[in-house]
C-alpha positions as CSV (number, residue, x, y, z in Angstrom):
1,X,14.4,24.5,6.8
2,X,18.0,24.8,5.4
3,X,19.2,22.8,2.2
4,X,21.4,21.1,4.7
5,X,18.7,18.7,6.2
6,X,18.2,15.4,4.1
7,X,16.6,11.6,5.2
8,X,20.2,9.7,5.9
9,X,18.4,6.8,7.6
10,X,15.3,4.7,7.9
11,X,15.2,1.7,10.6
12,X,13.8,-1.4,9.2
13,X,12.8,-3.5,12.2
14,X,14.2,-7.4,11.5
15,X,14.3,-11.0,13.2
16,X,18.4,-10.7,13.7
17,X,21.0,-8.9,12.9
18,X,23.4,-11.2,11.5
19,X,20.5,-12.6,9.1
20,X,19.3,-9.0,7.6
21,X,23.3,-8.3,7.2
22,X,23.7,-11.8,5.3
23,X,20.9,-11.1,3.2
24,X,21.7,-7.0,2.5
25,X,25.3,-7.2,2.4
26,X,25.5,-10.9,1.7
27,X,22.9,-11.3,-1.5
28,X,22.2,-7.7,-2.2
29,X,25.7,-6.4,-2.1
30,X,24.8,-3.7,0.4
31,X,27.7,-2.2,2.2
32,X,28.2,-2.5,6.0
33,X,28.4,1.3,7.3
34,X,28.4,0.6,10.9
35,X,28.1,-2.4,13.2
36,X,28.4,-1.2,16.6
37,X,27.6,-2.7,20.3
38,X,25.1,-1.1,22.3
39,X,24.7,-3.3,25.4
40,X,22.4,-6.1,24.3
41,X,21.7,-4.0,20.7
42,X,23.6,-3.4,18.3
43,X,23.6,-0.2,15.9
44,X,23.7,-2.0,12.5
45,X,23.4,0.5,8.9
46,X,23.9,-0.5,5.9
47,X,24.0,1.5,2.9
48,X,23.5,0.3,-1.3
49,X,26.4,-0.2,-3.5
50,X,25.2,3.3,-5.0
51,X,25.0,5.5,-2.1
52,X,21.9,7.2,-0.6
53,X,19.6,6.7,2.4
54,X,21.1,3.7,5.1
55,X,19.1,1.5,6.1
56,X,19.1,1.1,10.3
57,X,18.7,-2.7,10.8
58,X,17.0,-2.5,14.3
59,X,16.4,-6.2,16.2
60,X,12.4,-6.2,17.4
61,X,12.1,-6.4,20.7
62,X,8.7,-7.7,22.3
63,X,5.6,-8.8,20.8
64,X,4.2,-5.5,19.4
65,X,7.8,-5.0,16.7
66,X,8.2,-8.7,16.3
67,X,4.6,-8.3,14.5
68,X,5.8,-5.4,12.7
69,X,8.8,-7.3,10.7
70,X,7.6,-7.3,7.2
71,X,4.4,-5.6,7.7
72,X,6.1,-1.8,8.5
73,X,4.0,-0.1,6.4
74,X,0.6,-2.3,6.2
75,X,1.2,-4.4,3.0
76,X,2.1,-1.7,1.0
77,X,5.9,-1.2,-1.1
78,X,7.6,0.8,1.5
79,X,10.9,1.0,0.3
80,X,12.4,2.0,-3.0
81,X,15.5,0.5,-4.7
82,X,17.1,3.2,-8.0
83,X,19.2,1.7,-10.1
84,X,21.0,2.7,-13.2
85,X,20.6,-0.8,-15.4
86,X,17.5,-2.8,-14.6
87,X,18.0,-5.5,-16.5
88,X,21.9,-6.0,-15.3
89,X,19.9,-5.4,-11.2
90,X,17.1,-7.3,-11.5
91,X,19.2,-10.6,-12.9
92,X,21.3,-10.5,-10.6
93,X,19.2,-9.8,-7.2
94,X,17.0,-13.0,-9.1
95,X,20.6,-15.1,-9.0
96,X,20.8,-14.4,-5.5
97,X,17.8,-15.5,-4.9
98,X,15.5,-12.5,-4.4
99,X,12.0,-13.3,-4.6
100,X,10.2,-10.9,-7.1
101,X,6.5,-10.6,-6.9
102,X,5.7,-9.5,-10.9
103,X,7.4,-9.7,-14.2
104,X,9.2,-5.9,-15.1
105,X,6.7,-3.2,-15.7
106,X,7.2,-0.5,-17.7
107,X,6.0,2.9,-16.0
108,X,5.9,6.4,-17.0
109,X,8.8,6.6,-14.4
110,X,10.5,3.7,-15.2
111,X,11.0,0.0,-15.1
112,X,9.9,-1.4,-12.3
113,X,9.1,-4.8,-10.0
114,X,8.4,-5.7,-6.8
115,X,10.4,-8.1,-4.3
116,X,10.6,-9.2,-1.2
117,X,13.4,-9.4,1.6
118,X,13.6,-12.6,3.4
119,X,11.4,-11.2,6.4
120,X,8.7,-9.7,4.3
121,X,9.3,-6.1,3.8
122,X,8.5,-5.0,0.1
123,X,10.1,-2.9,-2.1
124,X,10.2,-1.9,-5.8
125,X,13.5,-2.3,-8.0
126,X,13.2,1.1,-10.0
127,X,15.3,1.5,-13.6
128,X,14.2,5.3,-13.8
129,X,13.2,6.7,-17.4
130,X,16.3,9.3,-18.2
131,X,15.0,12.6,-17.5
């Protein structure tokens, strides 16, 4: 594989598009990357203030991804938040009122919590040690 290949997007399969942008750019100060029609869909990214990986918000359709929305990957954290000043992060995603499972840990990697997006999908918020 060549050093050119990287991961530039993940889908995250949501209720409506308007309501995961409102809560990722809205509350989480996600930027909106692209917002484009498709017919009845829409190709909605985002990206985090910092750069990195977009997220592709992708509408369920039919029964089998509506039951998917906050259960992508079976209960587990799925998706992983960096940033460079916990404490300044995690007050602020709490004043927007981002729902965090735990009280900051402190890892060998880091500081660390879990939360919740409005349609269930769960994530860590990672302060990573220095290296």
């Amino acid at each position: 594989m060549t050093s050119q290949a990287r991961i530039g997007a993940v889908a995250l399969v949501v209720p409506d598009y308007d309501a995961a942008i409102a809560f990722y750019v809205g509350s989480l100060g996600f930027r909106l990357t692209e917002d484009l029609p498709m017919g009845p869909k829409r190709w909605v990214t985002v990206e985090p203030p910092g750069g990195g990986c977009r997220l592709v918000l992708a509408r369920a359709e039919g029964a089998a991804q509506q039951a998917a929305i906050g259960n992508q990957t079976g209960g587990r954290v799925g998706f992983f938040l960096h940033t460079d000043d916990f404490a300044r992060d995690h007050a602020a995603m709490q004043a927007a009122g981002v729902v965090f499972e735990e009280t900051p840990r402190h890892m060998p990697y880091g500081s660390v919590a879990v939360w919740r997006d409005p349609f269930g999908n769960r994530w860590d918020l990672i302060g990573p040690t220095a290296a």
